[in-house]
HTML snippet that shows the backbone in 3Dmol.js (N, CA, C, O; Angstrom):
<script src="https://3Dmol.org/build/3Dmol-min.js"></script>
<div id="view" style="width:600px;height:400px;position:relative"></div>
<script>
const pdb = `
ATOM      1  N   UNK A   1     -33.988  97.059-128.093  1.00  0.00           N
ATOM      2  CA  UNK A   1     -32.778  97.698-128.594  1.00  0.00           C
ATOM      3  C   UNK A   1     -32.817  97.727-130.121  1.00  0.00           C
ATOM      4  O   UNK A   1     -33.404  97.010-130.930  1.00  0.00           O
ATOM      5  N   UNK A   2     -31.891  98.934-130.283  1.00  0.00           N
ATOM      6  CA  UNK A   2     -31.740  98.645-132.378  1.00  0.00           C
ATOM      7  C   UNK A   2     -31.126  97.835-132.367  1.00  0.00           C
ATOM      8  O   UNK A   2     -30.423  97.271-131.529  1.00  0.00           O
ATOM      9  N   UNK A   3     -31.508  97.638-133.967  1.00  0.00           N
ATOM     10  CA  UNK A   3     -30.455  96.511-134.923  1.00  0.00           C
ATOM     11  C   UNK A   3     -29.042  96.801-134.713  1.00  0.00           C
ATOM     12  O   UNK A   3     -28.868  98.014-134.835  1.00  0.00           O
ATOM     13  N   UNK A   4     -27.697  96.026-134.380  1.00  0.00           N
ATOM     14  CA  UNK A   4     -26.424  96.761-134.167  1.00  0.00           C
ATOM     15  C   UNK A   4     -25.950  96.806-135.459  1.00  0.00           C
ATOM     16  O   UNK A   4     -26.040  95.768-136.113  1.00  0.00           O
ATOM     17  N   UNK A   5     -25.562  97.588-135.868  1.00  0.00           N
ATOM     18  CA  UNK A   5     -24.644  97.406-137.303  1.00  0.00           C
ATOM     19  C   UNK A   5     -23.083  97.858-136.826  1.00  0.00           C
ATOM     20  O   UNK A   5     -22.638  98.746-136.097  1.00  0.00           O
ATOM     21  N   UNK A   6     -22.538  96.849-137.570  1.00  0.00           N
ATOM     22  CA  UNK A   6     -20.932  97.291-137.599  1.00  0.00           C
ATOM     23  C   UNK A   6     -20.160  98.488-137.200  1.00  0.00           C
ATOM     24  O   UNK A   6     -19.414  98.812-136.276  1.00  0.00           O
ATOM     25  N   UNK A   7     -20.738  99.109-138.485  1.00  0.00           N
ATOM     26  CA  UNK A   7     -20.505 100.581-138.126  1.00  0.00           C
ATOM     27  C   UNK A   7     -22.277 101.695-138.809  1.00  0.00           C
ATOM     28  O   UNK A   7     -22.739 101.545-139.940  1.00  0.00           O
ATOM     29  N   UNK A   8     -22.690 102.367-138.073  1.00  0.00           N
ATOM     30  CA  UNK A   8     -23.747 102.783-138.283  1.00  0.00           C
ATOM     31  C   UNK A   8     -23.414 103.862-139.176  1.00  0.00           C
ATOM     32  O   UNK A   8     -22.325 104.031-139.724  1.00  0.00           O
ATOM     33  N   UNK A   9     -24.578 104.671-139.287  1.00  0.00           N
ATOM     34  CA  UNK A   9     -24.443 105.758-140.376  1.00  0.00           C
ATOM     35  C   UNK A   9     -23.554 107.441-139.652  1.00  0.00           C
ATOM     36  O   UNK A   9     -22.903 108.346-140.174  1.00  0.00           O
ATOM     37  N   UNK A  10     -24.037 107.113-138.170  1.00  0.00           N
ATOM     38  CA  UNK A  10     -23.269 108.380-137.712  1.00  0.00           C
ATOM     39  C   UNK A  10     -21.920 108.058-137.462  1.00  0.00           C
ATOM     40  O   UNK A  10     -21.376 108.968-136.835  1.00  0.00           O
ATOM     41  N   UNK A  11     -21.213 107.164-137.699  1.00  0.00           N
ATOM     42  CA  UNK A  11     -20.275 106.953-137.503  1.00  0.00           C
ATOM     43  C   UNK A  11     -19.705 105.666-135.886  1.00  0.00           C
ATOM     44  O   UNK A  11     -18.647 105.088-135.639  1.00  0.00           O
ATOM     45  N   UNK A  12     -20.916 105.718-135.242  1.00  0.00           N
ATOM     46  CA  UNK A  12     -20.939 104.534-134.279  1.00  0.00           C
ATOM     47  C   UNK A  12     -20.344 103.211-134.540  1.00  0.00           C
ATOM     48  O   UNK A  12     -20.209 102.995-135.744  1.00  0.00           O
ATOM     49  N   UNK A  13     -20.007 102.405-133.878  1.00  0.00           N
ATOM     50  CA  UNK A  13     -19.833 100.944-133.877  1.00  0.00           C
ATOM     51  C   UNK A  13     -19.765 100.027-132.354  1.00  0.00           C
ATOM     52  O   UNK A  13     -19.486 100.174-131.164  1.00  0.00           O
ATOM     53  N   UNK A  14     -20.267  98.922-133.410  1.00  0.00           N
ATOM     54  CA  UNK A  14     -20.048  97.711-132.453  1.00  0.00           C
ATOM     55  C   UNK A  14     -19.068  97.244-131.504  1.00  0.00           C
ATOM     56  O   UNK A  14     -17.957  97.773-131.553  1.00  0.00           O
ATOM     57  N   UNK A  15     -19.288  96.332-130.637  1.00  0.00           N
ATOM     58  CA  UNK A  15     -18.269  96.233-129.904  1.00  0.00           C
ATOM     59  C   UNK A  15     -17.116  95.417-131.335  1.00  0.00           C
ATOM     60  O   UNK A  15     -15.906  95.434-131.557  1.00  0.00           O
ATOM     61  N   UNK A  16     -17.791  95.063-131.715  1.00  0.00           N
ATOM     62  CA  UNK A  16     -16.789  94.091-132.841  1.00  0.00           C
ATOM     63  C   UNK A  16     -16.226  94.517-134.206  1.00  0.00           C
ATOM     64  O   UNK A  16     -15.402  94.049-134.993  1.00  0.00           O
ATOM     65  N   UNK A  17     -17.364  96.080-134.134  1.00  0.00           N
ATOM     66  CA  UNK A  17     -17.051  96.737-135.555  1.00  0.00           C
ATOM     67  C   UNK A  17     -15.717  98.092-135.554  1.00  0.00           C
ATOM     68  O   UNK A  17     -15.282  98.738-136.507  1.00  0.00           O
ATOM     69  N   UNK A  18     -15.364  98.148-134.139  1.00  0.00           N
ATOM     70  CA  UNK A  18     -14.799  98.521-133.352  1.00  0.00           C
ATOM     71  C   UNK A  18     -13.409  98.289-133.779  1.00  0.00           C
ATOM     72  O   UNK A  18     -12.591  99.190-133.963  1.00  0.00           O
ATOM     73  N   UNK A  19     -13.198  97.085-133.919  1.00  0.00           N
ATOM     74  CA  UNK A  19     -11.893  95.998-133.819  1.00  0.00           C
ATOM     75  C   UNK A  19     -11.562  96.010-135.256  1.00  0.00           C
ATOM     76  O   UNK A  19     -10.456  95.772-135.741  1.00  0.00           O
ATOM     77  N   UNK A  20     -12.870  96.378-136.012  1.00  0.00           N
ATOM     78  CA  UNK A  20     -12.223  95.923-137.601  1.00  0.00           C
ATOM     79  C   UNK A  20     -11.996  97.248-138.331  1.00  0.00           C
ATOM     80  O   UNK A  20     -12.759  98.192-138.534  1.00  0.00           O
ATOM     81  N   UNK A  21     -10.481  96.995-138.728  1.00  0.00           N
ATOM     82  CA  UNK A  21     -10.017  98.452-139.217  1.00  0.00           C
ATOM     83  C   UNK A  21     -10.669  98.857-140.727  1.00  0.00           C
ATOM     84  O   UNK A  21     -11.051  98.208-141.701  1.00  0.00           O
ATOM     85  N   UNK A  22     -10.578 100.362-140.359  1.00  0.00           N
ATOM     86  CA  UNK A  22     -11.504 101.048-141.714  1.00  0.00           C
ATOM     87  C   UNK A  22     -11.056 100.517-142.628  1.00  0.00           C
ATOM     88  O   UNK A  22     -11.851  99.843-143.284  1.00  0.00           O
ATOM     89  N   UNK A  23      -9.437 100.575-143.148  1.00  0.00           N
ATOM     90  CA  UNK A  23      -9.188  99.809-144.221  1.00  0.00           C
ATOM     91  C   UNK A  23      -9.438  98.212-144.501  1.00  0.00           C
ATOM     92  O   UNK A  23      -8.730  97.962-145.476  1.00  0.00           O
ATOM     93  N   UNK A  24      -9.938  97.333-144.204  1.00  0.00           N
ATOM     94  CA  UNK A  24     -10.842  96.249-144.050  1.00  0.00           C
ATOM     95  C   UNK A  24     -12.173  96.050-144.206  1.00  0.00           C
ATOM     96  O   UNK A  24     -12.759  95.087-144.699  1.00  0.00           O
ATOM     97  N   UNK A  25     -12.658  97.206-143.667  1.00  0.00           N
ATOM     98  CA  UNK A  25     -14.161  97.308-143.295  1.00  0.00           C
ATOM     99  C   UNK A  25     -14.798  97.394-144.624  1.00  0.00           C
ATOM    100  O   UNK A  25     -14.320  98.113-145.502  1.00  0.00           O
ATOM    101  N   UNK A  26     -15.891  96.666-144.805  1.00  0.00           N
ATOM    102  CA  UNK A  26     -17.186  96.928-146.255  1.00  0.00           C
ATOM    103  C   UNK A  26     -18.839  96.781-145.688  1.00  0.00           C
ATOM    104  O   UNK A  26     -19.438  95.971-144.980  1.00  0.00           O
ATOM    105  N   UNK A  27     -19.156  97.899-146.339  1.00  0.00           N
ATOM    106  CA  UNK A  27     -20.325  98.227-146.037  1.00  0.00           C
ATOM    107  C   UNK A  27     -21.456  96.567-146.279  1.00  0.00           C
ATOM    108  O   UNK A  27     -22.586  96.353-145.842  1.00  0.00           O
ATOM    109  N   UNK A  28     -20.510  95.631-147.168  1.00  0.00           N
ATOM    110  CA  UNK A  28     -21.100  94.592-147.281  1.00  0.00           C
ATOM    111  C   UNK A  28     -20.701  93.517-146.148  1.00  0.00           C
ATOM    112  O   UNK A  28     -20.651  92.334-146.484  1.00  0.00           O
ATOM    113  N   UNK A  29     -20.421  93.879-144.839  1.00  0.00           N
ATOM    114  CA  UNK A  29     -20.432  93.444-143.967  1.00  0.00           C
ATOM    115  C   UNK A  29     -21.707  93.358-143.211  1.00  0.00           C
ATOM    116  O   UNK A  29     -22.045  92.210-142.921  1.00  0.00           O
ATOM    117  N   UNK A  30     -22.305  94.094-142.918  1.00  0.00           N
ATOM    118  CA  UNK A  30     -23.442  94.617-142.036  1.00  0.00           C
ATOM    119  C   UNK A  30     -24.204  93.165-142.303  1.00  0.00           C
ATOM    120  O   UNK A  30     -24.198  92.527-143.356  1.00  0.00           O
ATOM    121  N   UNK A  31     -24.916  92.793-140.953  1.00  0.00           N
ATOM    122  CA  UNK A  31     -26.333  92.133-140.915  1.00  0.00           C
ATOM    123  C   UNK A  31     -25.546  90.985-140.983  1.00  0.00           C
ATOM    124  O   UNK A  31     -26.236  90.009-141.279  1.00  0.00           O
ATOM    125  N   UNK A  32     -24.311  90.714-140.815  1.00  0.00           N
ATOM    126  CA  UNK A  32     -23.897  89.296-140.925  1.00  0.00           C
ATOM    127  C   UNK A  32     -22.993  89.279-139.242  1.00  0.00           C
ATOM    128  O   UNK A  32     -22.441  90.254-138.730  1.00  0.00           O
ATOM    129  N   UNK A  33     -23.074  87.971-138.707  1.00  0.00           N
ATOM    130  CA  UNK A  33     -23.003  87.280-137.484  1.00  0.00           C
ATOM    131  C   UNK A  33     -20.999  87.497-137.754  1.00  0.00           C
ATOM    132  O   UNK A  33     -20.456  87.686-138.842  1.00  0.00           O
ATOM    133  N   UNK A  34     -20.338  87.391-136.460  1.00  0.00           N
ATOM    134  CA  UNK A  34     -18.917  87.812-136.899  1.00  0.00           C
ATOM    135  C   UNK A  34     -18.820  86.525-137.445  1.00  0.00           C
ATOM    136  O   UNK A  34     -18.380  86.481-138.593  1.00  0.00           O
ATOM    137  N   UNK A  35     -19.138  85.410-136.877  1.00  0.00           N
ATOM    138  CA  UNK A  35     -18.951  83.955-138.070  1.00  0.00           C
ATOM    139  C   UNK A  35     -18.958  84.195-138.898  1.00  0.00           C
ATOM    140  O   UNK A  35     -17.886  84.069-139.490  1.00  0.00           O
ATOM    141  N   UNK A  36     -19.926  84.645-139.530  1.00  0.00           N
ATOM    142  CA  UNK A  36     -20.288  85.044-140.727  1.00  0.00           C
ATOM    143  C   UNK A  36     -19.055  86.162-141.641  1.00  0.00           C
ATOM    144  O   UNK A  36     -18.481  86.105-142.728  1.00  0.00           O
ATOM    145  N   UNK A  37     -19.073  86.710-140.981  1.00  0.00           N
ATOM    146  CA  UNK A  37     -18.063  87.663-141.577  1.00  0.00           C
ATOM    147  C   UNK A  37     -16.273  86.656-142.146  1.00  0.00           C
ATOM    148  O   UNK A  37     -15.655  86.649-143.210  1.00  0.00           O
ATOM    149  N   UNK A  38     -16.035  85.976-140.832  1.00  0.00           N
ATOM    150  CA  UNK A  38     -15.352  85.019-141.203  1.00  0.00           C
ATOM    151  C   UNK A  38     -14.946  84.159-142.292  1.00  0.00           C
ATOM    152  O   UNK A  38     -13.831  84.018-142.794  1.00  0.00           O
ATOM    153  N   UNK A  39     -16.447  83.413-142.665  1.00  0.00           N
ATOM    154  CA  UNK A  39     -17.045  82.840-144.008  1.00  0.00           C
ATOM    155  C   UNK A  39     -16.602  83.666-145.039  1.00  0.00           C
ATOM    156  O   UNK A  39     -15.762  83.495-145.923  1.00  0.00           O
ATOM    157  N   UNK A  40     -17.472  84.769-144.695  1.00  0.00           N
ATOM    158  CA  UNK A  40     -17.402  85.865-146.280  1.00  0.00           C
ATOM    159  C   UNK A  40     -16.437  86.517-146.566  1.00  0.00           C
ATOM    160  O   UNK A  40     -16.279  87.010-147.682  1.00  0.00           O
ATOM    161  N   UNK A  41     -15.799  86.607-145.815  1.00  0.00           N
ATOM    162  CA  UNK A  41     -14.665  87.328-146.352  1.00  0.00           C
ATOM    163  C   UNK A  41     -13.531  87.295-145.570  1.00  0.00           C
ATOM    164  O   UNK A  41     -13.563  87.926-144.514  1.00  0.00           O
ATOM    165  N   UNK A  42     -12.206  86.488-145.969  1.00  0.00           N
ATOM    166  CA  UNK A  42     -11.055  85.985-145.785  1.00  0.00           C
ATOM    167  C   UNK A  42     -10.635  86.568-144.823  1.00  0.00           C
ATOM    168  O   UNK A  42     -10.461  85.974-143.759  1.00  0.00           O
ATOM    169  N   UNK A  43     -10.297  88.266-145.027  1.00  0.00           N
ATOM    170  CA  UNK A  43      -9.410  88.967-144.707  1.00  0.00           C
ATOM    171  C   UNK A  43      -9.767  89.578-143.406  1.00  0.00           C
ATOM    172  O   UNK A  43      -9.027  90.235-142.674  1.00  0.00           O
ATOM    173  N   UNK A  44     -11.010  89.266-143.227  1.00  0.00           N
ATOM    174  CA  UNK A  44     -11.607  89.454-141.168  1.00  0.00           C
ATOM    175  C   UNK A  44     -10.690  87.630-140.836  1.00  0.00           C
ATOM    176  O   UNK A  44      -9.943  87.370-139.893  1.00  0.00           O
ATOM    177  N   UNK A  45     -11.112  86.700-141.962  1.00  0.00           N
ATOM    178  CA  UNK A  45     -10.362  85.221-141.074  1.00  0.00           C
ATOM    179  C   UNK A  45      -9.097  85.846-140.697  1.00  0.00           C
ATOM    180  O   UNK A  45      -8.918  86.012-139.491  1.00  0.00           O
ATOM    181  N   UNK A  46      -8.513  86.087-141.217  1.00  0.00           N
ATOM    182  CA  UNK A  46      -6.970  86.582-141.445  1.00  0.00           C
ATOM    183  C   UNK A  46      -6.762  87.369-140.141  1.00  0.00           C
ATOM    184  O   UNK A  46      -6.191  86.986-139.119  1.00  0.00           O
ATOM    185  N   UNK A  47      -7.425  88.706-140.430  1.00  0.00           N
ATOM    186  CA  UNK A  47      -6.917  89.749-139.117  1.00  0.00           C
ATOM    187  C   UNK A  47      -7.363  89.169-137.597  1.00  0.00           C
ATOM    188  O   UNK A  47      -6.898  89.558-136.526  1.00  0.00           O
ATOM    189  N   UNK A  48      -8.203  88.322-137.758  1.00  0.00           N
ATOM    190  CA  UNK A  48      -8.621  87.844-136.502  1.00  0.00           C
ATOM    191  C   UNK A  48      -7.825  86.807-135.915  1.00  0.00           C
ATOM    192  O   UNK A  48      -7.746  86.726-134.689  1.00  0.00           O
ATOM    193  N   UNK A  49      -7.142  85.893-136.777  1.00  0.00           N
ATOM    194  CA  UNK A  49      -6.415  84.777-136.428  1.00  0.00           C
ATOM    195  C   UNK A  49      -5.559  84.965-135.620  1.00  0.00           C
ATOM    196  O   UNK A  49      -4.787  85.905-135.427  1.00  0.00           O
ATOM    197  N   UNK A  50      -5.851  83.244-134.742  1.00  0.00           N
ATOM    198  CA  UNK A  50      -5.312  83.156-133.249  1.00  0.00           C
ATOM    199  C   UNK A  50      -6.510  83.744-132.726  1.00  0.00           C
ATOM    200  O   UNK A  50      -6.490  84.729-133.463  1.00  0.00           O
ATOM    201  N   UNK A  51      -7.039  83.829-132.368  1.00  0.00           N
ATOM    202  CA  UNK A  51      -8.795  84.996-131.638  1.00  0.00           C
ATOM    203  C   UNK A  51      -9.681  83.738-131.818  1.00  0.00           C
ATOM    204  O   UNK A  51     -10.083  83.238-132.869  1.00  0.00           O
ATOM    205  N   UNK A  52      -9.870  83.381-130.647  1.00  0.00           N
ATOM    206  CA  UNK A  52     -11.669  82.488-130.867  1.00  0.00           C
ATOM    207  C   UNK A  52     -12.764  83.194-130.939  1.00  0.00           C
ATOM    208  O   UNK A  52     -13.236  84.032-130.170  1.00  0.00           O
ATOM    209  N   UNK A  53     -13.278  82.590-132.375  1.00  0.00           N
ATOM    210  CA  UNK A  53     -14.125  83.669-132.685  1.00  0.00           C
ATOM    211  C   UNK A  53     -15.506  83.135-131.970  1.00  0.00           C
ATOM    212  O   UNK A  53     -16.576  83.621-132.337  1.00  0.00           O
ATOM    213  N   UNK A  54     -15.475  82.264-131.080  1.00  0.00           N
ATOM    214  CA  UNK A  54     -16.798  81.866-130.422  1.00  0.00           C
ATOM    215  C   UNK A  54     -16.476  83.416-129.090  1.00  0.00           C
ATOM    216  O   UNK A  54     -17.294  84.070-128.444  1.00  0.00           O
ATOM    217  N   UNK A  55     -15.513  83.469-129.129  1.00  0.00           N
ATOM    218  CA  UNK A  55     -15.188  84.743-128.121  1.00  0.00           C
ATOM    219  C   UNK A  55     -15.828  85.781-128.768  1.00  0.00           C
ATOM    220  O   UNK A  55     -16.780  86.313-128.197  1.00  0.00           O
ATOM    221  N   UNK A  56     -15.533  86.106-129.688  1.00  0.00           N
ATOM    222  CA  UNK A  56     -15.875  87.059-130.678  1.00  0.00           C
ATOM    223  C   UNK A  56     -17.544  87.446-130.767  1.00  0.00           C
ATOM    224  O   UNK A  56     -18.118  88.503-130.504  1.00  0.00           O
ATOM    225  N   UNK A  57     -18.084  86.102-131.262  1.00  0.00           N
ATOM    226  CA  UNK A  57     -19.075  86.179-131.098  1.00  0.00           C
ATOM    227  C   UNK A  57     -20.288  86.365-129.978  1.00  0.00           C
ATOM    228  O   UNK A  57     -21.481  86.599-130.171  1.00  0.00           O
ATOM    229  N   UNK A  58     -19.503  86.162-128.649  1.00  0.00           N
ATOM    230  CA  UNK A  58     -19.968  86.064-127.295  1.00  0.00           C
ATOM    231  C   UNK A  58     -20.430  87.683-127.000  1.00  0.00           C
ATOM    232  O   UNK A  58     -21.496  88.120-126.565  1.00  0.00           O
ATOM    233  N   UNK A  59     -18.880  88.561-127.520  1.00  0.00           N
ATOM    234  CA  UNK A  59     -18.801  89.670-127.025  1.00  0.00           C
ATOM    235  C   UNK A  59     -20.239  90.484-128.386  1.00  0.00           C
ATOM    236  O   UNK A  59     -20.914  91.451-128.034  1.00  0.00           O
ATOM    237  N   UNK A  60     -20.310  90.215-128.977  1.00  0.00           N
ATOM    238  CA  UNK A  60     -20.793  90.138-130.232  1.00  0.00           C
ATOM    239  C   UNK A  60     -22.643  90.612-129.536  1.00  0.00           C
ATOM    240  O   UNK A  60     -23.356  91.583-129.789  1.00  0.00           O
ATOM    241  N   UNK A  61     -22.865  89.373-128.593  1.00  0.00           N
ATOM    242  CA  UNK A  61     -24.216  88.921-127.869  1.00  0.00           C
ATOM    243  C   UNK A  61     -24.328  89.696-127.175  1.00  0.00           C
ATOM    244  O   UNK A  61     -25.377  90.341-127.169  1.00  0.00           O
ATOM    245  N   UNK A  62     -23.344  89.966-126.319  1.00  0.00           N
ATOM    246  CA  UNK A  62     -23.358  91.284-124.981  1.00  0.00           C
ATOM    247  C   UNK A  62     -23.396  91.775-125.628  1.00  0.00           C
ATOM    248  O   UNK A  62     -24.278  91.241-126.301  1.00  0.00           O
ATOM    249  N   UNK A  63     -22.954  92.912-126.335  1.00  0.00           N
ATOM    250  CA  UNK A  63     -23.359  93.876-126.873  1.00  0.00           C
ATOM    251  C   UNK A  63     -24.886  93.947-127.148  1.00  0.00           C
ATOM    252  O   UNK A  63     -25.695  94.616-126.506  1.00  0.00           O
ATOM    253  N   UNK A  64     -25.157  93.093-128.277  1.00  0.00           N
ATOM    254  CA  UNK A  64     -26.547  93.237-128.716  1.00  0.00           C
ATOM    255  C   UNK A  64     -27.553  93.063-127.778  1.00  0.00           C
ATOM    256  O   UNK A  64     -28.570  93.755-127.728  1.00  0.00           O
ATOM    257  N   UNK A  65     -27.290  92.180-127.061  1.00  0.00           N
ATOM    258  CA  UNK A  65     -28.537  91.458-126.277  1.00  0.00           C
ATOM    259  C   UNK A  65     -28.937  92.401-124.813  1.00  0.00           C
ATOM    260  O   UNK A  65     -30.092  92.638-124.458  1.00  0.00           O
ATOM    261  N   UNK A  66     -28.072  92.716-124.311  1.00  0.00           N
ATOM    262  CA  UNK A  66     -27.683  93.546-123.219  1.00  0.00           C
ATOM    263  C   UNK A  66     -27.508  94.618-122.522  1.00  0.00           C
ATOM    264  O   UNK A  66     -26.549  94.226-121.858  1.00  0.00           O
ATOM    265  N   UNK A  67     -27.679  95.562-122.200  1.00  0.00           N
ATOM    266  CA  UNK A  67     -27.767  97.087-121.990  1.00  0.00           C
ATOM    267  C   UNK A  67     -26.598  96.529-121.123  1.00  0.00           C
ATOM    268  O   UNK A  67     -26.201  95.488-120.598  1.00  0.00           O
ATOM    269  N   UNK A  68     -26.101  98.616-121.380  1.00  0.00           N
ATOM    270  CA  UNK A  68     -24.793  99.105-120.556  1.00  0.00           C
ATOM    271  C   UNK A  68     -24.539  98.656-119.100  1.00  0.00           C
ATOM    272  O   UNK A  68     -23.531  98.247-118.523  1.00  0.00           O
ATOM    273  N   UNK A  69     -25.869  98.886-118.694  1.00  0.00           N
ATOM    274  CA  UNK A  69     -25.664  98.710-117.095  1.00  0.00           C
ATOM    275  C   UNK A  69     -25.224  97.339-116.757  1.00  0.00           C
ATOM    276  O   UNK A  69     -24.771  97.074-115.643  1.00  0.00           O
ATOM    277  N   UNK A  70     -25.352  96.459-117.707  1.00  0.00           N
ATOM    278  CA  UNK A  70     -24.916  95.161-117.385  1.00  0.00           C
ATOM    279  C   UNK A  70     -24.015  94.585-118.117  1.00  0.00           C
ATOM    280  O   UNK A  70     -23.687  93.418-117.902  1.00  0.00           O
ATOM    281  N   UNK A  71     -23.570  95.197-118.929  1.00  0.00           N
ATOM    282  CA  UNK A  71     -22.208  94.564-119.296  1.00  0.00           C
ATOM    283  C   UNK A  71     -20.861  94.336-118.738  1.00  0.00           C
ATOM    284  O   UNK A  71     -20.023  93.704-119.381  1.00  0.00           O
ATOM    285  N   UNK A  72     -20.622  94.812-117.594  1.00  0.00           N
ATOM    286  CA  UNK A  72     -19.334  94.646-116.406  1.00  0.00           C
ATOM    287  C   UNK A  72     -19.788  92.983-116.069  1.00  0.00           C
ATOM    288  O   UNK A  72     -19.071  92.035-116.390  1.00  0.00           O
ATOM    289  N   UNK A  73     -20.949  92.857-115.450  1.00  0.00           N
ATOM    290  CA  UNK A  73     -21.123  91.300-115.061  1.00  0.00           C
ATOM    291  C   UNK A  73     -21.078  90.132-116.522  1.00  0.00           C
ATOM    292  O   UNK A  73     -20.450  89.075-116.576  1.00  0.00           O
ATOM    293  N   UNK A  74     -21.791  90.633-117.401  1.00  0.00           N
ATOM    294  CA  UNK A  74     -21.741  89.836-118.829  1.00  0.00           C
ATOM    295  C   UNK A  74     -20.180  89.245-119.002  1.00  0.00           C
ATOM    296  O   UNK A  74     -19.763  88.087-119.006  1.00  0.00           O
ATOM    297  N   UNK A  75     -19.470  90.584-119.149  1.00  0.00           N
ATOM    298  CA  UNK A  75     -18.136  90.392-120.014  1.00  0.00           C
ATOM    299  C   UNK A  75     -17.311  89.935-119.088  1.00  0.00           C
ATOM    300  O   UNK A  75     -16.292  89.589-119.687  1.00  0.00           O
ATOM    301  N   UNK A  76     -17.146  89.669-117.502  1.00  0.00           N
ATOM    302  CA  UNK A  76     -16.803  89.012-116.420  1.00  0.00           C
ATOM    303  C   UNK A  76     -17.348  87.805-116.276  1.00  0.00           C
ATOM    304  O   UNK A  76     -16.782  87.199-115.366  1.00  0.00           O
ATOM    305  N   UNK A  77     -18.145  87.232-116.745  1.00  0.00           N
ATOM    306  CA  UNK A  77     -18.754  86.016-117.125  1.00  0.00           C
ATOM    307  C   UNK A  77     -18.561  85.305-117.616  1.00  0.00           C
ATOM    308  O   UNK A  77     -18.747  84.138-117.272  1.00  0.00           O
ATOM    309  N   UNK A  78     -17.865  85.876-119.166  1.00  0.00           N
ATOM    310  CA  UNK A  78     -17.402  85.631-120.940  1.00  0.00           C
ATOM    311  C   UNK A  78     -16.028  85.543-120.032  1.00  0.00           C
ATOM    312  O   UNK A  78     -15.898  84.415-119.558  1.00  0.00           O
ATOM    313  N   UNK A  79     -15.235  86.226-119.764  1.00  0.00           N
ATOM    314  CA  UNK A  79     -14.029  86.263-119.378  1.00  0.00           C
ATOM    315  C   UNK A  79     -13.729  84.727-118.681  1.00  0.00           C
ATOM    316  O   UNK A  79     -13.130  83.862-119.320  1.00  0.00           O
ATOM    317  N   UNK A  80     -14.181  84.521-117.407  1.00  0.00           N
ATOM    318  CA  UNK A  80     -14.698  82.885-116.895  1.00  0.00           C
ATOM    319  C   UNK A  80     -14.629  81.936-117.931  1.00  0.00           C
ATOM    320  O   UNK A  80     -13.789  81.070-118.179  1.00  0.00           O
ATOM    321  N   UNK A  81     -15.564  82.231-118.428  1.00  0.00           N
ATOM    322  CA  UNK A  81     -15.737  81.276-119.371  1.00  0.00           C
ATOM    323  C   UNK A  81     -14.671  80.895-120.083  1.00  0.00           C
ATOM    324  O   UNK A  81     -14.250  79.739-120.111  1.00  0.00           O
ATOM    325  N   UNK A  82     -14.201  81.820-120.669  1.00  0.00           N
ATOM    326  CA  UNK A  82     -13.048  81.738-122.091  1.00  0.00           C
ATOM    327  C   UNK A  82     -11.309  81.732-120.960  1.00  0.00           C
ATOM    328  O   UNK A  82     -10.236  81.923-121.532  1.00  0.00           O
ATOM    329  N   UNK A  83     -11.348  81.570-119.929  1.00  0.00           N
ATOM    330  CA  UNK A  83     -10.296  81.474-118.918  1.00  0.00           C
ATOM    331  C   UNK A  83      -9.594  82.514-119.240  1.00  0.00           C
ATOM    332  O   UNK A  83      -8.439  82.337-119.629  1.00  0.00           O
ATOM    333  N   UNK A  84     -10.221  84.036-119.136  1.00  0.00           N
ATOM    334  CA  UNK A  84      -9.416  85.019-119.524  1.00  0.00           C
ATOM    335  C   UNK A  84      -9.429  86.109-117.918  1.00  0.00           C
ATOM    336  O   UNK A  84     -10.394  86.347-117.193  1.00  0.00           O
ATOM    337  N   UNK A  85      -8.566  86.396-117.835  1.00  0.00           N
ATOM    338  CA  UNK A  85      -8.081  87.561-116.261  1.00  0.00           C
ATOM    339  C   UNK A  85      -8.694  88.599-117.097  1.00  0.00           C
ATOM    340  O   UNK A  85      -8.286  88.814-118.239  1.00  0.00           O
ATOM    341  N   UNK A  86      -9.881  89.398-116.441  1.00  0.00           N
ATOM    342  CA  UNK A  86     -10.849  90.671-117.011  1.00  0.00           C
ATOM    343  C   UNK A  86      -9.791  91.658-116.244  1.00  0.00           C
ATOM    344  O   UNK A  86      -9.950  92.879-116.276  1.00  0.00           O
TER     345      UNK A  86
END
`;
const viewer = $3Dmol.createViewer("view");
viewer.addModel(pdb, "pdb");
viewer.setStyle({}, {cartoon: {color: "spectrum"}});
viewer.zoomTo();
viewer.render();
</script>
């Protein structure tokens, strides 16, 4: 699979880059882990708060790690896990 970036050049995004509004968003995001994003810059801590970002980051993995066809079982998995009704 490609590298995921946030938001790509055609205008695509992540499952996570998705969530973070344009007015928020910096191109100096990219290539960093959503932890990471956390770290670097406040105002993802902020909009995310209350949100486990180990959740975050889970959904983060499915995405990357995972093709389409299998993300219904992945994110039903994550859901389990994080005691969330999918």
């Amino acid at each position: 699979m490609g590298q995921c970036l946030y938001r790509a050049p055609d205008g695509r995004k992540c499952a996570i880059g998705a969530l973070i509004p344009d007015n928020i968003y910096s191109p100096l995001m990219e290539h960093k882990s959503v932890d990471g994003l956390a770290t670097s810059f406040p105002i993802i801590k902020r909009f995310f708060r209350g949100i486990d970002f180990e959740l975050l980051f889970e959904l983060q993995v499915i995405h990357d790690k995972y093709g389409p066809n299998t993300w219904e079982k992945e994110l039903a998995d994550t859901a389990k896990t994080f005691h969330l009704n999918p």
